[in-house]
C-alpha positions in Angstrom: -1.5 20.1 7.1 0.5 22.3 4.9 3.6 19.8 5.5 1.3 16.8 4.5 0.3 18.4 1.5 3.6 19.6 0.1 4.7 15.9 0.6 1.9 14.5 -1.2 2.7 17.0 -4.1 5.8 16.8 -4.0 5.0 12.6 -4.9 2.9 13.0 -7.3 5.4 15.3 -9.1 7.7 12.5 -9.2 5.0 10.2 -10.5 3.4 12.5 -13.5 6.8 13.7 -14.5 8.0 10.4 -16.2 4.8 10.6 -18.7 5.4 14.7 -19.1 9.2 14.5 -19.9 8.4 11.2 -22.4 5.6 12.8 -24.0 7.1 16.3 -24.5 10.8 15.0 -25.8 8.5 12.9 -28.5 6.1 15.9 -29.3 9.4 17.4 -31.0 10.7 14.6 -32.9 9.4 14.2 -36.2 7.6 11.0 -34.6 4.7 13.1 -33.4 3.4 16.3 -35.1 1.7 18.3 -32.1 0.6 21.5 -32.7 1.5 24.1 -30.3 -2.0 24.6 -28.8 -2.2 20.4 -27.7 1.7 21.0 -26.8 0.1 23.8 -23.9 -2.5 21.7 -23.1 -0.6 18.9 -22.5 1.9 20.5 -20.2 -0.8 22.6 -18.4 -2.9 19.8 -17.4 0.5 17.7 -16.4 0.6 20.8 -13.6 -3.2 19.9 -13.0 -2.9 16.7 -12.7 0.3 17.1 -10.1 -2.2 19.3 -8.2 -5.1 17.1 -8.4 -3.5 13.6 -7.4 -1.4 15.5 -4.5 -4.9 16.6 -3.2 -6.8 13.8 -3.4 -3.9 11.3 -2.0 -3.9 13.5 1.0 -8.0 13.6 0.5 -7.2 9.5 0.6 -5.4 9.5 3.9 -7.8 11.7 6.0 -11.0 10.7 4.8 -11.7 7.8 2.7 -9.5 5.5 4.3 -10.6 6.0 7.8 -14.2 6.0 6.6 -13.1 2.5 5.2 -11.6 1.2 8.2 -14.4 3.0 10.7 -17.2 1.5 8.3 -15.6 -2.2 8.7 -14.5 -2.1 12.6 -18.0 -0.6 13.8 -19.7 -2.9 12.3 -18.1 -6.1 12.9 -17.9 -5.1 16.5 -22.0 -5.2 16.2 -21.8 -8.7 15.8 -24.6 -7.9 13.4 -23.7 -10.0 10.3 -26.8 -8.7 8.2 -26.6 -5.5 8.7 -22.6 -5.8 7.6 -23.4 -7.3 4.8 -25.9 -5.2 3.2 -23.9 -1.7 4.6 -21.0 -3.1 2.3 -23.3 -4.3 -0.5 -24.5 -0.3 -0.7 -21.2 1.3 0.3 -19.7 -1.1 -2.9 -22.4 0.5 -5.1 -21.9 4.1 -4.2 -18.1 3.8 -3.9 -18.1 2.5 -7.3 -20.5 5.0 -8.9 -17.6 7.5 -7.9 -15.1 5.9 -9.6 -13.7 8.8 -12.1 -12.1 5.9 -14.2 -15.4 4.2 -14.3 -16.7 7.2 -15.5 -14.3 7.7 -18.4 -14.8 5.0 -20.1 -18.5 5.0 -19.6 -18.4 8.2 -21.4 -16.5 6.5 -24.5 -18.7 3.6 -25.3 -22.0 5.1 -23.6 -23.3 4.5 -27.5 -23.8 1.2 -27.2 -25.2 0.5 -24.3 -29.4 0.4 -24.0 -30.9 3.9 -23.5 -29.8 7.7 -24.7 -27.0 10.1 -24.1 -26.8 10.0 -20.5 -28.8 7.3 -19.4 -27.2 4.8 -21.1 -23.7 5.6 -19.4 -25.4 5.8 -16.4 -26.8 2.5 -16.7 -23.2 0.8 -17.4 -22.0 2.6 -14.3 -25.0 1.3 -12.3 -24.5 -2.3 -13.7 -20.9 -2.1 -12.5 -21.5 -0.8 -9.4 -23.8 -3.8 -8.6 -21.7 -6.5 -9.9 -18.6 -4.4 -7.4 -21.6 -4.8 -3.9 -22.5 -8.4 -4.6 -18.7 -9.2 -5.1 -17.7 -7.2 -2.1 -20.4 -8.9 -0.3 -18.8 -12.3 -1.1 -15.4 -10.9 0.0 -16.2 -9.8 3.7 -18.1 -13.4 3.5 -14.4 -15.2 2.9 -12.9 -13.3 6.3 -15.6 -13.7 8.3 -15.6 -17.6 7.3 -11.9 -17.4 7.0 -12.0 -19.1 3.1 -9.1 -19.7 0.9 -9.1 -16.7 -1.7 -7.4 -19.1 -4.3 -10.7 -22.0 -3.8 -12.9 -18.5 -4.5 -10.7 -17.1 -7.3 -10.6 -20.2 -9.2 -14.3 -20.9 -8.8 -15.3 -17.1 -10.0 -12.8 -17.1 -13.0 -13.9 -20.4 -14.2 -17.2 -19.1 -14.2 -16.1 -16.2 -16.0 -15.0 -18.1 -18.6 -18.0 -20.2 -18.6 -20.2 -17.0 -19.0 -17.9 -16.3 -22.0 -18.4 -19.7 -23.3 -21.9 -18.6 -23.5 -21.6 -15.0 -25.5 -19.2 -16.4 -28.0 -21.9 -19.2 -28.9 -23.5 -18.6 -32.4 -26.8 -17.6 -31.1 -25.6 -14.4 -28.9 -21.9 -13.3 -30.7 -21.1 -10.7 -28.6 -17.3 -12.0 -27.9 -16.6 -8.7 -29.7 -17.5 -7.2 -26.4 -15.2 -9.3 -24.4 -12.7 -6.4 -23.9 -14.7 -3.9 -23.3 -16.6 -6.5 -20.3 -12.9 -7.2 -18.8 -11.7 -3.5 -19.1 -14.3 -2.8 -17.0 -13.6 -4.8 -14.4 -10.0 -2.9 -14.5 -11.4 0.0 -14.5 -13.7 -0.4 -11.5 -10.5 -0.5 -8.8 -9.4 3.0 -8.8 -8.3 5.8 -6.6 -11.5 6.1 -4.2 -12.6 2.3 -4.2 -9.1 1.0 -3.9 -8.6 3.1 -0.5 -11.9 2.6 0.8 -12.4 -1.3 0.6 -8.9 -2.2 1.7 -9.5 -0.2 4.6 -12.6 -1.5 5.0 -10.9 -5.2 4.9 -8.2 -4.2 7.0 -10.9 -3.1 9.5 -13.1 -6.2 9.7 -10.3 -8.9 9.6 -8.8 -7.1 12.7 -11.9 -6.6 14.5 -12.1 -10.0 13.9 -8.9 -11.3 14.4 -6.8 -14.6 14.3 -3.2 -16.3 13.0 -3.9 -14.5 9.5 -5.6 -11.5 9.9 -3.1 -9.7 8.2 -3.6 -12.2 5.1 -7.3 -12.3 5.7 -7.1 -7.8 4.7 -6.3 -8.4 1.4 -7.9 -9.9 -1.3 -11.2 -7.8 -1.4 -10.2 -5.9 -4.3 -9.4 -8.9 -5.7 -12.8 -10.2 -6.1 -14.6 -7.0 -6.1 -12.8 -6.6 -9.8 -14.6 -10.3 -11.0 -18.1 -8.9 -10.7 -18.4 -6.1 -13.2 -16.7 -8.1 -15.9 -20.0 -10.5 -15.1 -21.7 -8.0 -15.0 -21.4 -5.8 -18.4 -21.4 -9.4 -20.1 -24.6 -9.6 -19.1 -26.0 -6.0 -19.6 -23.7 -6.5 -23.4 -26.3 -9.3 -24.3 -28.3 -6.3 -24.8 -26.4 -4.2 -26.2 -27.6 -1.4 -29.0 -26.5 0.5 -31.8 -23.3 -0.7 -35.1 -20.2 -1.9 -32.9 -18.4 -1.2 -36.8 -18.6 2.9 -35.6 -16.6 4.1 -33.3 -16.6 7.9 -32.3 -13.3 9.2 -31.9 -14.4 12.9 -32.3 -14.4 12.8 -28.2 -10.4 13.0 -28.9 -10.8 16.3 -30.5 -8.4 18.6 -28.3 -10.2 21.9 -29.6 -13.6 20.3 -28.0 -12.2 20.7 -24.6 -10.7 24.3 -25.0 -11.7 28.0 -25.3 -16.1 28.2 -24.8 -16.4 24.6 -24.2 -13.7 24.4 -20.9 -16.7 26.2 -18.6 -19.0 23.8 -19.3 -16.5 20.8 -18.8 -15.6 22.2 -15.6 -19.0 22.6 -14.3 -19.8 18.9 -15.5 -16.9 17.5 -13.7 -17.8 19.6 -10.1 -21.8 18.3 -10.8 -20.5 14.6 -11.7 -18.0 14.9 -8.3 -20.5 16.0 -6.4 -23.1 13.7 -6.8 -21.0 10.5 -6.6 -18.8 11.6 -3.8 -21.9 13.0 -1.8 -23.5 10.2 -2.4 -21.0 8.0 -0.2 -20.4 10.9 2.5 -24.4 11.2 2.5 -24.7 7.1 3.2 -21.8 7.5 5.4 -23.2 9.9 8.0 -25.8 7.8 7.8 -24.1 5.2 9.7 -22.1 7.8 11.9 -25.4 8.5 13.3 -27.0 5.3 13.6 -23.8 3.0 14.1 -20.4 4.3 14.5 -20.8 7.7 16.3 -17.2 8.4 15.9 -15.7 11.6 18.1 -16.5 15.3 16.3 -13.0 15.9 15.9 -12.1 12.5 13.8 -15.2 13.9 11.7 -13.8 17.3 11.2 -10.9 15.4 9.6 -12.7 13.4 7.7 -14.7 16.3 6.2 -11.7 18.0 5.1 -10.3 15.1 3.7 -13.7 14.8 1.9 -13.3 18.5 0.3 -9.2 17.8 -0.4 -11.0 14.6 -2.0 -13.6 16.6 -3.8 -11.2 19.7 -5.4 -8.5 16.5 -6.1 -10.7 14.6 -8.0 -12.2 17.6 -10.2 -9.0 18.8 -11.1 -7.5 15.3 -12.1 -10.6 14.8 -14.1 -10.6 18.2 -16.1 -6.6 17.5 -16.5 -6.9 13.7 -18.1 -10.2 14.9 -20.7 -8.2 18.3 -21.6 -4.7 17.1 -22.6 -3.8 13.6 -21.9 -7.2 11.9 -23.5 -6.4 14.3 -26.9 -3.2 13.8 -27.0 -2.5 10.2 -26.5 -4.8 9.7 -29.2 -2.9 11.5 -31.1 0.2 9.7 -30.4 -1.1 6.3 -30.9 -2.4 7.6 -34.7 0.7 9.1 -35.6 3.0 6.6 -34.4 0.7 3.5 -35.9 1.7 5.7 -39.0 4.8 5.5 -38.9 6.1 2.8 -37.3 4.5 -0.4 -35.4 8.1 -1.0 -33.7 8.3 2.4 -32.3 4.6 1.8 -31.1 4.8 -0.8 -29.8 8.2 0.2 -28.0 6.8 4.0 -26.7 3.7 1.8 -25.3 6.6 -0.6 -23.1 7.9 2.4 -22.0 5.2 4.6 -21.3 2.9 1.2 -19.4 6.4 1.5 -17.0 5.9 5.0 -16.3 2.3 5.7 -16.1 1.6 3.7 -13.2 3.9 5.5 -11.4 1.0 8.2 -11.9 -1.9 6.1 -10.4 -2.9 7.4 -7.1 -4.2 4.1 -6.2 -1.2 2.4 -6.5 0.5 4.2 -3.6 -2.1 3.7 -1.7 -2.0 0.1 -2.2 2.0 0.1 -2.0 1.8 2.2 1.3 -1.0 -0.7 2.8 0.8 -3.4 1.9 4.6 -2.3 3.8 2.2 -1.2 6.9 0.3 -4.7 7.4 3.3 -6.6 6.0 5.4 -4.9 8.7 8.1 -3.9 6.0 8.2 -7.7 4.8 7.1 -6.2 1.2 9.1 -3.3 0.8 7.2 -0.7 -1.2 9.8 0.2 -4.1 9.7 -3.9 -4.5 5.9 -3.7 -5.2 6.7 -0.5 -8.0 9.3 -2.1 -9.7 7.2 -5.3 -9.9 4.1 -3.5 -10.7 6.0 -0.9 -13.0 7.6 -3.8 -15.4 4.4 -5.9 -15.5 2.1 -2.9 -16.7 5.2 -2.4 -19.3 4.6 -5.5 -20.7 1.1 -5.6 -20.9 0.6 -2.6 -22.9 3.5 -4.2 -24.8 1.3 -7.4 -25.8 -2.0 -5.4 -26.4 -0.3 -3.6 -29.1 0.9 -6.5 -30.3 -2.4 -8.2 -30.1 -4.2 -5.0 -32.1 -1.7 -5.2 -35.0 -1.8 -8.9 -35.7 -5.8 -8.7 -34.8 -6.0 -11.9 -32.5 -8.6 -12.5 -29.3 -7.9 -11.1 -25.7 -8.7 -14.7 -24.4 -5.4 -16.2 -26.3 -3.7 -13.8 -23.3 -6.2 -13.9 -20.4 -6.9 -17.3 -20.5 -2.9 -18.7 -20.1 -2.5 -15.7 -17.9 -5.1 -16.4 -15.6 -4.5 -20.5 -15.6 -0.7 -19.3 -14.8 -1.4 -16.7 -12.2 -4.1 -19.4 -10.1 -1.5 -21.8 -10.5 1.1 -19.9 -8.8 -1.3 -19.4 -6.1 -0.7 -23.0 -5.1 3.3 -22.3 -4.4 3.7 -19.0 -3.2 2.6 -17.6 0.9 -1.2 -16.6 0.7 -0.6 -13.3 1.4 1.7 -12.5 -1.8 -1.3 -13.8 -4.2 -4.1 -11.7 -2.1 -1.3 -8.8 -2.4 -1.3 -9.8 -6.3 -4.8 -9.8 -7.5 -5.4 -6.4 -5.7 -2.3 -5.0 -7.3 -3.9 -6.0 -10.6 -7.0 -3.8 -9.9 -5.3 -1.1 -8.3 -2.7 -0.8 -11.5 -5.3 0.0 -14.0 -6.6 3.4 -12.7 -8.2 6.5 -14.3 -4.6 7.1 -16.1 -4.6 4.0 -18.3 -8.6 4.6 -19.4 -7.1 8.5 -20.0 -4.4 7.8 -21.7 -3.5 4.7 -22.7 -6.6 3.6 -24.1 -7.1 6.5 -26.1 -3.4 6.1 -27.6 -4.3 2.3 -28.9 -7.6 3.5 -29.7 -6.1 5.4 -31.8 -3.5 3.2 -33.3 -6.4 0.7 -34.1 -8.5 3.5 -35.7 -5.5 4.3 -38.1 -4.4 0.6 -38.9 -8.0 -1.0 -38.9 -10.4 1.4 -39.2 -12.9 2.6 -36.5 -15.2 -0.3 -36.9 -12.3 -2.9 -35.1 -11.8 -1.0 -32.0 -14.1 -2.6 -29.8 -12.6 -5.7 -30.8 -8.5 -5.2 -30.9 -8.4 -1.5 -29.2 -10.0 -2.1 -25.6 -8.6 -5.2 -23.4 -5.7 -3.1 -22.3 -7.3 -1.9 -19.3 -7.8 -5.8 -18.6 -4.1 -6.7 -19.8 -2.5 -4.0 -17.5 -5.0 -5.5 -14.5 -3.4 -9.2 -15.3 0.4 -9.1 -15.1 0.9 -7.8 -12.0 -1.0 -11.1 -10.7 1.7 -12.9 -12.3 5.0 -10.6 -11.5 4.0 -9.7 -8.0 3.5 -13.1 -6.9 6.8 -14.2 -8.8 8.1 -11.6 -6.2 6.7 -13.6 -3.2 8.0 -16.9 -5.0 11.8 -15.4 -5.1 10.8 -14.6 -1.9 10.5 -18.3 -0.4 13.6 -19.7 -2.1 15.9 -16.7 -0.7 14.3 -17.6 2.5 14.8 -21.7 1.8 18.5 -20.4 0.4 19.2 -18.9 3.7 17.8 -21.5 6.4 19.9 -24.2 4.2 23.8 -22.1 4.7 22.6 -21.2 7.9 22.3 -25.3 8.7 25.9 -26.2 6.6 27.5 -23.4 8.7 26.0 -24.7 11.7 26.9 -28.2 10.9 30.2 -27.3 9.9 31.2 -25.6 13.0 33.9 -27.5 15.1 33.7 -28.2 19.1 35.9 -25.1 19.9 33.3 -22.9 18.8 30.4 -23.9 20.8 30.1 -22.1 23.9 29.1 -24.2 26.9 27.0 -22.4 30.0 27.2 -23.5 33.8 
């Protein structure tokens, strides 16, 4: 176990350090004026954050994904397609209440939404959370059926866009919630869905079986990211409060030190707690009833649950102690400054941060396992790594000349579904979960809060909603378009190869051929 652990710390060192190094080496350039207190913060929760990803990834590998893939193979094997469906309509729900990036942005535009204080963030995360059951409903619905995932992707999307049709008409105007609506849908796809529901695909579509079962795995994250962006445009019809105020006091990086870190602390182990025990409680449930897996498979997974647990708490504490403060910080100082250098540090830091996303080597690790090595796992980095690059990139650039998200998300989308039509199936399931799984609790930590507060200083609070959030739902786009670009260089190598395989074949004389008696 100790082995395990040190490996899984030893990668997340490799991921977090990238950020740390970038962040630190700019802190003492006259770009950025930290002060020394935010300076230790910074580089103390870095440590934290090493600690926390470490544990949970292992947390990942002994508890949530089996619980995924035990959850999907028990119940397919009931033959019981009711009962499958609304176990995975439930498990979506809770999974996605216990989503930590979910939570952090909840906590950032919480005064908008209908209700008080608490409620109302709870009431986004519930809404959510629904739209991520029905959707994960629909997608254990396409491999029991065995539908095309581009026919459903197409459908859904153009009914997104239909529903945005809708809110930008003159009697609702609430396209300046458009962002904030697809960010969420980012958002939702983090480190303890992601795990869990490809598992959980993985699980029914070899239960089930067939020629592409291995195809058949992916795709589920996918579609479970469509929903909530339905979802909040819905609950934004209603939303409350002046969209022109935005409060950026949460930034403050005094807020989250000295009397004030107890009480953080003990909120994070309270919010934890209740979101992750909700989905171990539901679990056990169905160990009991359903699955009635061996005692000592359950020991692991209850100590994967508490690696999970202490993981998740520490990462949390970490992102809203030094990285939320000081990437804001960043992103004011530099908009200061110099928009160039913005939006250049942004490129370099959307290459490096998802290096940090826990998801993303769970995905990675899923994808060379039930590809068989066919998609090599530093392939899917670099691919992924460039494509967040440039969509952080283009939302700064979209913030500083002030134009819609949809001038990027419609083209992008049009591009990446037409793409679908020329590339192996499995590269564009493999795609559209890699857009999910990129735009983790690190780019709502960090990243958002640095254009947030780039658009604060150039435009003034009351544009944020508008030209500051859509980056979660930029960074979730590209990789659609760059990862199945991959599996399109991917085909002509392979064309390439069969065609000097046939001229050398064709070319070779008599004497070569080698006759058999």
């Amino acid at each position: 176990m100790f082995k395990a652990l040190f490996s899984k710390l030893k990668e997340s060192l490799i991921s977090v350090l990238p950020v740390t190094v970038i962040v630190l080496i700019i802190s003492f350039t006259p770009l950025v004026d930290l002060q020394p207190v935010e300076t230790i913060a910074f580089a103390v929760s870095a440590v934290l954050l090493i600690l926390g990803i470490g544990l949970f990834n292992l947390g990942a590998d002994l508890a949530m994904t089996p619980m995924g893939g035990h959850v999907g193979s028990g119940l397919t094997k009931s033959k019981k397609v009711g009962i499958l469906l609304s176990v995975c309509f439930i498990m979506g729900l809770l999974i996605t209440v216990a989503e930590p990036d979910l939570s952090v942005l909840a906590d950032q535009v919480k005064d908008i939404m209908p209700g008080e204080g608490e409620v109302s963030k709870w009431l986004l995360i519930i809404t959510v959370g629904l739209g991520v059951g029905i959707f994960l409903v629909i997608a254990i619905l396409k491999i029991i059926f065995r539908k095309d995932l581009s026919a459903l992707l197409m459908f859904f999307y153009l009914m997104l866009f239909a529903v945005c049709a809708i809110m930008a008409s003159p009697e609702i105007g609430k396209s300046t919630l458009f962002p904030l609506a697809f960010d969420s849908g980012g958002v939702t796809t983090g480190p303890i869905t992601v795990p869990f529901i490809m598992a959980l695909g993985v699980g029914i579509s070899s239960t089930i079986g067939g020629k592409n079962s291995n195809e058949n795995s992916f795709g589920l994250i996918a579609l479970c990211s469509i929903g909530p962006v339905i979802a909040v445009m819905m609950l934004s019809m209603t939303t409350k409060g002046d969209l022109d105020t935005y409060n950026t006091g949460i930034y403050e990086i005094a807020d989250k030190l000295g009397v004030n870190f107890g009480p953080l602390l003990l909120k994070k182990l309270g919010e934890v707690a209740l979101a992750l025990g909700l989905v171990v409680a539901f679990f056990f449930i169905l160990q009991f009833t359903v699955l009635k897996l061996p005692k000592q498979k359950l020991i692991q997974i209850g100590i994967g649950i508490a690696y999970t647990f202490l993981g998740l708490v520490i990462f949390l504490v970490a992102v809203e102690v030094g990285f939320m403060p000081v990437g804001f910080k960043i992103g004011k100082q530099l908009a200061e400054k110099s928009q160039t250098l913005l939006v250049v540090l942004g490129f370099v830091l959307g290459m490096v941060v998802v290096l940090a996303e826990p998801a993303v080597h769970v995905l990675n690790k899923q994808v060379e396992d039930v590809t068989g090595g066919g998609v090599k796992k530093i392939e899917m980095l670099i691919a992924l790594s460039i494509a967040v690059g440039i969509s952080i990139g283009l939302t700064l650039i979209r913030m500083i000349f002030k134009f819609s998200i949809l001038y990027y998300l419609i083209p992008g989308y049009l591009i990446s579904l037409g793409l679908s039509f020329f590339v192996p199936k499995i590269y564009t399931a493999i795609a559209f979960d890699s857009g999910g799984v990129a735009s983790g609790p690190l780019t709502s930590s960090f990243i958002l809060p640095m254009v947030i507060g780039a658009c604060a200083t150039m435009w003034g609070e009351g544009e944020i909603y508008s030209f500051a959030y859509g980056v979660v739902a930029m960074v979730a786009m590209t990789p659609l378009i760059t990862i199945q670009i991959l599996g399109f260089k991917a085909v002509m190598s392979a064309k390439v190869r069969s065609k000097i395989t046939m001229k050398r074949i064709l070319a070779a004389d008599d004497e070569q051929i080698i006759y058999f008696k």
